[in-house]
C-alpha positions in Angstrom: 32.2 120.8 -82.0 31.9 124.8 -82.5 32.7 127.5 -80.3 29.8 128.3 -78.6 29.5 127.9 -74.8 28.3 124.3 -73.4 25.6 125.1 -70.4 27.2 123.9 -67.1 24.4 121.8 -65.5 24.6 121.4 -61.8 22.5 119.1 -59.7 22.9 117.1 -56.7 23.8 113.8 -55.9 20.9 111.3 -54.7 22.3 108.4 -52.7 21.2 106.6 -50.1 21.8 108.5 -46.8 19.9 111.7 -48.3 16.3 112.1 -47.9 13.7 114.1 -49.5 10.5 115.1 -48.0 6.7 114.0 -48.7 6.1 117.6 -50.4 9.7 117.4 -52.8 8.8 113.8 -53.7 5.8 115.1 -54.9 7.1 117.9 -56.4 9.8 116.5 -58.5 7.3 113.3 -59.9 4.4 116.0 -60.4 2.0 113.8 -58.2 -0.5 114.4 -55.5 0.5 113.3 -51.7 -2.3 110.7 -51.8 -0.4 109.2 -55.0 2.7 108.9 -53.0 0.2 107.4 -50.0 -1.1 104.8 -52.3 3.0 103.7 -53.2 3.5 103.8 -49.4 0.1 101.8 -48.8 1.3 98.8 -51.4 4.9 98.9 -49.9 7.2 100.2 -52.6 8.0 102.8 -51.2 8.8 103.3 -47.2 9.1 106.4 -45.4 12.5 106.8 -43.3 10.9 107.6 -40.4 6.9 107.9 -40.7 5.9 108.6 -36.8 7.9 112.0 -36.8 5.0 114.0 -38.1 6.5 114.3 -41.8 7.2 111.8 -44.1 10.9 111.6 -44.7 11.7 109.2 -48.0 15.4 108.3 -49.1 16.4 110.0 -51.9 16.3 106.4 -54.1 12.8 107.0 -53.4 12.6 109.6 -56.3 13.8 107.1 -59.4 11.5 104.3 -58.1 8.4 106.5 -57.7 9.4 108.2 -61.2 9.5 104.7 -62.8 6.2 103.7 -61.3 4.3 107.0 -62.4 5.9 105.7 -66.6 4.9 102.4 -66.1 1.7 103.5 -64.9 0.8 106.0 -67.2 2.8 105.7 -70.3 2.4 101.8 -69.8 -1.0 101.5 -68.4 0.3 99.0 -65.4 -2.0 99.3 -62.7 -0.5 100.4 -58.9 -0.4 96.3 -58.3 1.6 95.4 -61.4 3.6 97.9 -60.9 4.6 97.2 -57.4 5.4 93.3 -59.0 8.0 95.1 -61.2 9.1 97.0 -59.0 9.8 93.7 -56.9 11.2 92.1 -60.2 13.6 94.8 -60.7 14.9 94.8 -57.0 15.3 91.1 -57.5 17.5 91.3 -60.4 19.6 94.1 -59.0 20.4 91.9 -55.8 21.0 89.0 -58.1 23.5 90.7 -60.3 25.5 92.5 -57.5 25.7 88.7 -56.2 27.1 87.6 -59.5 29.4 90.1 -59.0 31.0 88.8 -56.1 31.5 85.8 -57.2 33.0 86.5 -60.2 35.1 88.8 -58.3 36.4 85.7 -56.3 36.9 83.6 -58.9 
């Protein structure tokens, strides 16, 4: 490795009890609101609490709408297929943190 200074990156930590508004979802996946709609409209994604006036998302929101917008348009998945993988993918998640118990216990 040479000598020359690294860039320090910063960011912030997305976890579950952070939320991001309708306007920074769309910002940070470079979509339209009515995109973001649509997600909302199939169920895969679900506003925190959508009767206030603005649409509050969790911040997990942001990776599952940023994998929707590849497998639509890098993959070609239409909004349907990609809710079904989306679905998928929650499925095997809960199925491997269950695995993990019970190897835990064992």
């Amino acid at each position: 490795m040479n000598n020359e200074m690294l860039p320090i990156l910063t960011g912030v930590l997305l976890d579950e009890e952070n939320t991001v508004t309708l306007s920074e979802l769309c910002r940070a996946c470079a979509v339209h609101a009515e995109w973001i709609m649509e997600l909302v409209d199939e169920g895969v994604l679900e506003p925190v609490s959508p009767d206030s006036g603005q649409w509050h998302f969790p911040a997990v929101s942001l990776q599952r709408a940023l994998t929707i917008r590849h497998l639509q348009q890098d993959l070609g998945v239409n909004l349907a297929g990609a809710a079904l993988v989306m679905e998928l993918m929650d499925e095997i998640h809960s199925l491997r943190t269950r695995l993990q118990i019970v190897e835990y216990e064992c």
